[in-house]
C-alpha positions in Angstrom: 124.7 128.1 -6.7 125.7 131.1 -9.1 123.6 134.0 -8.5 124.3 134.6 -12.5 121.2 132.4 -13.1 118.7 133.6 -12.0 116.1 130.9 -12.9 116.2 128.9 -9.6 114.5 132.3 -7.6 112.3 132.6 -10.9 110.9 128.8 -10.0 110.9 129.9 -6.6 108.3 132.7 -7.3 106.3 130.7 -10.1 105.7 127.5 -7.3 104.4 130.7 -4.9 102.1 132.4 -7.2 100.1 129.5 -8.4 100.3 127.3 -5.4 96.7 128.9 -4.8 95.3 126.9 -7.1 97.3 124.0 -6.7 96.6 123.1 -2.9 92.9 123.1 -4.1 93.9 120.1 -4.8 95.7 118.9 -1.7 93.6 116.1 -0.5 96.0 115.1 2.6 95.9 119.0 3.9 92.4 118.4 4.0 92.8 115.9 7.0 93.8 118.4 9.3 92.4 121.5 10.4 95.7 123.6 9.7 95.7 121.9 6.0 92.2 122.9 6.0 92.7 127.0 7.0 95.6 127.2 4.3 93.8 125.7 2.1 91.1 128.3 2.3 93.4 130.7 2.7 95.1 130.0 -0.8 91.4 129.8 -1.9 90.7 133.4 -0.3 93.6 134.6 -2.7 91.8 133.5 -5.4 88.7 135.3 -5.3 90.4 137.5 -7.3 90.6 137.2 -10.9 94.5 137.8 -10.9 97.1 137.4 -8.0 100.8 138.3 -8.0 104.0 137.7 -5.7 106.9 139.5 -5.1 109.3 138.1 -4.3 112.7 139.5 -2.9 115.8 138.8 0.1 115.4 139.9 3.1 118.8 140.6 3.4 121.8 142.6 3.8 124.5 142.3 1.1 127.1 141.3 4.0 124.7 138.4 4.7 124.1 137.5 0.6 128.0 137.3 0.3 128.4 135.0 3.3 125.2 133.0 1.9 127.2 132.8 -1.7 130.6 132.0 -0.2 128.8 129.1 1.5 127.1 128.3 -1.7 130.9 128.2 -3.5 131.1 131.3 -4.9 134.7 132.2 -5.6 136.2 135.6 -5.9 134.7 139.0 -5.2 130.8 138.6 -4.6 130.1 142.4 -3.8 128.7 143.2 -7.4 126.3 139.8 -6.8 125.0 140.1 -3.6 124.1 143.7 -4.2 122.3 142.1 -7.3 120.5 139.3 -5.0 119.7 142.2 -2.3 118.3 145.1 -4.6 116.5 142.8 -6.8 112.7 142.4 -7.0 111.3 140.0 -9.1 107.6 140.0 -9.7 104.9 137.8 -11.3 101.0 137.4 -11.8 98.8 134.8 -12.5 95.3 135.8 -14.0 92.2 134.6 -16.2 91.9 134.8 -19.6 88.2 135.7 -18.6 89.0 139.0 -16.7 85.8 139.1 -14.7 86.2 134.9 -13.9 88.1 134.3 -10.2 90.9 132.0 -10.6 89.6 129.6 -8.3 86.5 129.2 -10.3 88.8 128.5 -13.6 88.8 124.6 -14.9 91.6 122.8 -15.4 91.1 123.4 -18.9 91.4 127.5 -19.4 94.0 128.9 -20.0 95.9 132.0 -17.7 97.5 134.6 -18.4 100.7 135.2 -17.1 103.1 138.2 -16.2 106.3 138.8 -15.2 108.7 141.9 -14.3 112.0 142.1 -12.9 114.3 145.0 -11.5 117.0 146.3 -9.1 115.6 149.3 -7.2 114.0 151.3 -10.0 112.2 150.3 -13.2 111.9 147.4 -14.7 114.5 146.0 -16.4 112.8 143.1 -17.8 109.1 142.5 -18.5 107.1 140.1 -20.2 103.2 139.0 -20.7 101.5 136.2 -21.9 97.8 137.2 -22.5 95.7 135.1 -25.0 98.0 133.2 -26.9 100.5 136.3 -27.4 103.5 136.8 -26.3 104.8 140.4 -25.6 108.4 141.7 -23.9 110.3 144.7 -23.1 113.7 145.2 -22.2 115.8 148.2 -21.0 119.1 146.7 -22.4 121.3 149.8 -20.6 120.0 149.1 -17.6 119.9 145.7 -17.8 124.0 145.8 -18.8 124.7 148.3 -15.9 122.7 146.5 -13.4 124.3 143.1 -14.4 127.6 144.0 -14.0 128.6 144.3 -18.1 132.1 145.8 -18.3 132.5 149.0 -19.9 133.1 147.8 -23.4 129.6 146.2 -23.0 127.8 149.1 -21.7 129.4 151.2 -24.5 128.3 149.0 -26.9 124.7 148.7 -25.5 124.4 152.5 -25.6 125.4 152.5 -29.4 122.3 149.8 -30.1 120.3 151.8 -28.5 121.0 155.2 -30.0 120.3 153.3 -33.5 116.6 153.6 -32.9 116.1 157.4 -33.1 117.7 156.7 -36.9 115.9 153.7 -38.0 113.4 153.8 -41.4 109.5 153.4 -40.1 110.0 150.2 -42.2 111.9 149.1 -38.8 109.4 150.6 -35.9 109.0 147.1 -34.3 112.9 147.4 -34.0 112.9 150.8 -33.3 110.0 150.2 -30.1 112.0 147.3 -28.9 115.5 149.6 -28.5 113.7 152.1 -26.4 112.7 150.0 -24.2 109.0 149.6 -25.3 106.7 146.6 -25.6 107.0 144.5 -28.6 104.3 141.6 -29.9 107.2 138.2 -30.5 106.2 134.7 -31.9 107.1 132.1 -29.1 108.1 129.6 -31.9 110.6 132.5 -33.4 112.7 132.5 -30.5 115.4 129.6 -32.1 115.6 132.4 -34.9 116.0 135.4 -32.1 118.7 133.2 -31.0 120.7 132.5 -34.2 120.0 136.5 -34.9 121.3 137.4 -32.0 124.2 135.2 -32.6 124.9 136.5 -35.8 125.2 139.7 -34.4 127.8 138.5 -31.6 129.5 136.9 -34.2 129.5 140.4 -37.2 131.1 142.1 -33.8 133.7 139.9 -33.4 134.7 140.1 -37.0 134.6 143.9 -36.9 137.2 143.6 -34.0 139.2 141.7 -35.0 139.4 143.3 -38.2 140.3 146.7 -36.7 142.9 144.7 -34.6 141.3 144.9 -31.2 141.8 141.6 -29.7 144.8 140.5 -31.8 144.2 136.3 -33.0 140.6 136.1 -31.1 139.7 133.9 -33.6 142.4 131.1 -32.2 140.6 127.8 -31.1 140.7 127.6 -27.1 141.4 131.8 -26.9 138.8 134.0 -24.4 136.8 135.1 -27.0 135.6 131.4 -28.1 135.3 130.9 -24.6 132.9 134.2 -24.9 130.9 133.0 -27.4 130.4 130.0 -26.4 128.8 130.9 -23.2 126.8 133.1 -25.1 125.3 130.3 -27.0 124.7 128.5 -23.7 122.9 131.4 -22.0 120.9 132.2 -25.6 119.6 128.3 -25.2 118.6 129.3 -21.6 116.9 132.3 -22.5 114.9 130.1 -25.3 113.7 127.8 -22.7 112.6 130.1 -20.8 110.6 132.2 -23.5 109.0 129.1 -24.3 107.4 128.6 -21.0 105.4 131.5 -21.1 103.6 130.0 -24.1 100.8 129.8 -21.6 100.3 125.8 -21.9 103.8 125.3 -20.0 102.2 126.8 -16.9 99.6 124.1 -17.0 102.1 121.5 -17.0 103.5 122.7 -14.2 100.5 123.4 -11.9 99.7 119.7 -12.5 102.9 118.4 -11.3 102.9 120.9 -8.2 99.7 119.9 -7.0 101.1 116.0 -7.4 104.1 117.2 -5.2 102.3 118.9 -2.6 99.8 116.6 -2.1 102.1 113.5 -1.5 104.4 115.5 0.2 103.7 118.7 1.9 102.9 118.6 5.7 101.4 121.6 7.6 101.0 122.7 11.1 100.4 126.3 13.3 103.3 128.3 14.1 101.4 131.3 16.5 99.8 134.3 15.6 102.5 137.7 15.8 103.4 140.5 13.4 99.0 141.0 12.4 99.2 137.5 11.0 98.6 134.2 11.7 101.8 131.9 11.2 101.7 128.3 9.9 104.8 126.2 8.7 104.9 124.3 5.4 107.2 121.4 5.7 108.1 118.9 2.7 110.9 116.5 2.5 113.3 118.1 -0.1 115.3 114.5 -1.5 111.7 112.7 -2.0 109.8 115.4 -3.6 112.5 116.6 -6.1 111.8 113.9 -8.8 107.8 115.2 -8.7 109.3 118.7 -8.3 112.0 118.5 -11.2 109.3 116.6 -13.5 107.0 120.0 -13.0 109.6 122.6 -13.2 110.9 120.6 -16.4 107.4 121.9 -17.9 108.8 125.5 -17.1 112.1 125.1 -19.0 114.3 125.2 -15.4 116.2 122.3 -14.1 116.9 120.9 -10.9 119.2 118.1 -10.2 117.4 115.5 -7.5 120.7 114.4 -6.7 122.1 117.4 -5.6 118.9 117.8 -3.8 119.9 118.3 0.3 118.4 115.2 2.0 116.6 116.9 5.0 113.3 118.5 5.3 113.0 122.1 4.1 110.2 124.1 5.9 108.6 127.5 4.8 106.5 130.1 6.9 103.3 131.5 5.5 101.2 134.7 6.9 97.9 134.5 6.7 96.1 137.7 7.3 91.9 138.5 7.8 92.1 134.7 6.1 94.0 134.9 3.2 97.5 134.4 2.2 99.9 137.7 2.3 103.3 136.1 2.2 105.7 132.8 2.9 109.2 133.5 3.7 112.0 130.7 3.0 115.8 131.0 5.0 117.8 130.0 1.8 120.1 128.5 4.7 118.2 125.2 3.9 119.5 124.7 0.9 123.2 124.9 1.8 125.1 121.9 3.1 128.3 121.8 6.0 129.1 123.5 8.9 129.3 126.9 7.1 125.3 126.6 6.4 124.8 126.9 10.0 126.3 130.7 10.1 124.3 131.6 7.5 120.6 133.2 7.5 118.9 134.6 4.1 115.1 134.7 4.2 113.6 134.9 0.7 110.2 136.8 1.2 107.4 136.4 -1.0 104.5 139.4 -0.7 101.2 137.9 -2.2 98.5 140.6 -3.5 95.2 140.3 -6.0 97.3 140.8 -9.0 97.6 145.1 -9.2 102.1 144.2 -8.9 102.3 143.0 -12.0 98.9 143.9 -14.8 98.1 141.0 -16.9 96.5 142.9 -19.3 98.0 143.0 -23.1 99.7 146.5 -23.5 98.2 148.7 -26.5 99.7 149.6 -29.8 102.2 147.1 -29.6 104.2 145.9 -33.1 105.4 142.7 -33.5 108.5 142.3 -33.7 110.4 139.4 -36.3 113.5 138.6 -36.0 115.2 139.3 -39.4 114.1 143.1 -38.4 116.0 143.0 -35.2 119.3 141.7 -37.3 118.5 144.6 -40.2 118.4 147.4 -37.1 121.9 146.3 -36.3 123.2 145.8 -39.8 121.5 148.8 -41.1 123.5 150.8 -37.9 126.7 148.6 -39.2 126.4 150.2 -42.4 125.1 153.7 -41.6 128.1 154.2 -38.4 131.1 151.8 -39.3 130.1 149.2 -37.3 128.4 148.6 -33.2 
């Protein structure tokens, strides 16, 4: 596991937040009167016409670097696990109908989606998709600082950013998106976000090597091809991912939960303590990955069924006044060996009607094209001598 990629607590939080609607579906929870109070309880959640997660370790960083050393991690893990401890990652699920309850939607309709991210303060990363629109924002300082970017990268984030207050109005989409603010993008541009973004990774490397920074970085095999070619990697990540919030990909998945629960998940009651009742989710992890992999697929994530541990993997969920407030997973299950059994890192997920995260679309957004995006940073180029 590399705490780097984020997407496996992103799938994580997406499986929580609609798995209201998908155990509607659960006929063999039905069987039982334990299925049948979850099933209500998920239900209960949504009566609402949005609901949200947030989802977060319950954790010190102590016990995220002994969880990420059993997970082979390999050299210092303190910047990580601080990561993996401060972070809060939030989503919503709502109607495109605002007034309609998502339980009452048909399979049919489409939902909105949201989704935030941060590390103890605002959000770093943000993104809606709300009637067929797309629309992000990004604090790229923070996000370099809170990531870990060395200082040449936080230098250089903080001159992209200062181009903004000097760009023509014929660049305000440009100009909104350096400051952090929303911006309106074309899901099927984001191959041409890539390559722009690439082009611009690229112009740097010229400029340095022209002013004799790194020396032969051009060199087949040297650590700045290395560089760039992980950045090409993580740009094809980040395209997956922007193309499941095209609003259909959620669909997808929801269908292919609902098959995994409903083959696989068992349920029974745990107590009542804490001002909740307690019941235990169990499903086989190695026979529900191939349904499970199928469904995240939809979502751009992957997930290896081989690599799958081959024992069963068991969640607790809180139910409160009937309805679902939260479902807390020890990452321990995941891990494999005798070092597994030292470690303990709850992953909490805090369920609410949907205020976390809005999914309403923000107002007076610009969209924002790619080419203007690669004429901010040119035009910068030209106007300071280079990023």
């Amino acid at each position: 596991m590399r705490v780097s990629r984020p997407s496996h607590t992103a799938a994580a939080a997406l499986c929580a937040t609609v798995l209201a609607v998908a155990v509607a579906g659960c006929s063999m929870a039905e069987k039982v009167t334990t299925g049948l109070k979850v099933k209500h309880a998920f239900e209960k959640l949504g009566e609402q016409p949005a609901a949200s997660v947030l989802v977060s370790v319950d954790g010190s960083r102590a016990d995220a670097e002994k969880f990420l050393r059993a997970a082979g991690g390999k050299g210092s893990l303190r910047r990580p696990a601080r990561l993996l401890t401060r972070g809060e990652l939030t989503f919503a699920v709502g109607s495109d109908r605002e007034e309609i309850p998502l339980k009452e939607l048909s399979r049919s309709e489409r939902l909105r989606f949201a989704a935030a991210v941060n590390f103890g303060g605002k959000d770093v990363l943000a993104a809606k998709s709300v009637e067929e629109k797309l629309y992000v924002r990004m604090n790229l300082r923070s996000l370099v600082a809170q990531t870990g970017g060395s200082e040449q990268d936080r230098h250089r984030a903080r001159r992209i950013v200062s181009l903004a207050k000097d760009l023509p109005a014929t660049l305000r989409s440009a100009k909104d998106a350096l400051k952090g603010r929303w911006v309106e993008v074309d899901p099927e541009s984001f191959d041409d976000f890539a390559r722009a973004a690439q082009e611009i990774t690229a112009e740097e490397k010229r400029d340095e090597r022209r002013a004799g920074k790194r020396g032969e970085a051009g060199q087949h095999g040297s650590p700045d091809s290395r560089q760039t070619d992980e950045t090409s990697k993580r740009l094809g990540r980040a395209t997956a991912a922007g193309r499941a919030l095209n609003g259909e990909s959620e669909r997808e998945f929801l269908q292919g939960l609902e098959k995994t629960l409903g083959e696989h998940a068992r349920f029974r009651t745990a107590g009542e303590y804490g001002g909740a009742e307690h019941v235990t989710v169990s499903v086989p992890a190695r026979r529900a990955a191939p349904d499970l992999s199928r469904a995240l697929a939809a979502l751009g994530a992957r997930l290896d069924p081989e690599k799958v541990p081959d024992k069963t993997v068991s969640a607790d969920l809180q139910i409160r006044r009937g309805q679902l407030t939260g479902l807390t997973l020890d990452l321990e299950q995941f891990l494999g060996g005798k070092q597994a059994r030292t470690v303990h890192l709850p992953l909490r997920m805090d369920f609410g009607s949907g205020d976390a995260v809005t999914v309403r679309a923000p107002d007076g957004v610009r969209e924002l094209e790619p080419q203007d995006l690669l004429a901010a940073v040119m035009y910068g180029a030209l106007g300071t001598g280079g990023i």
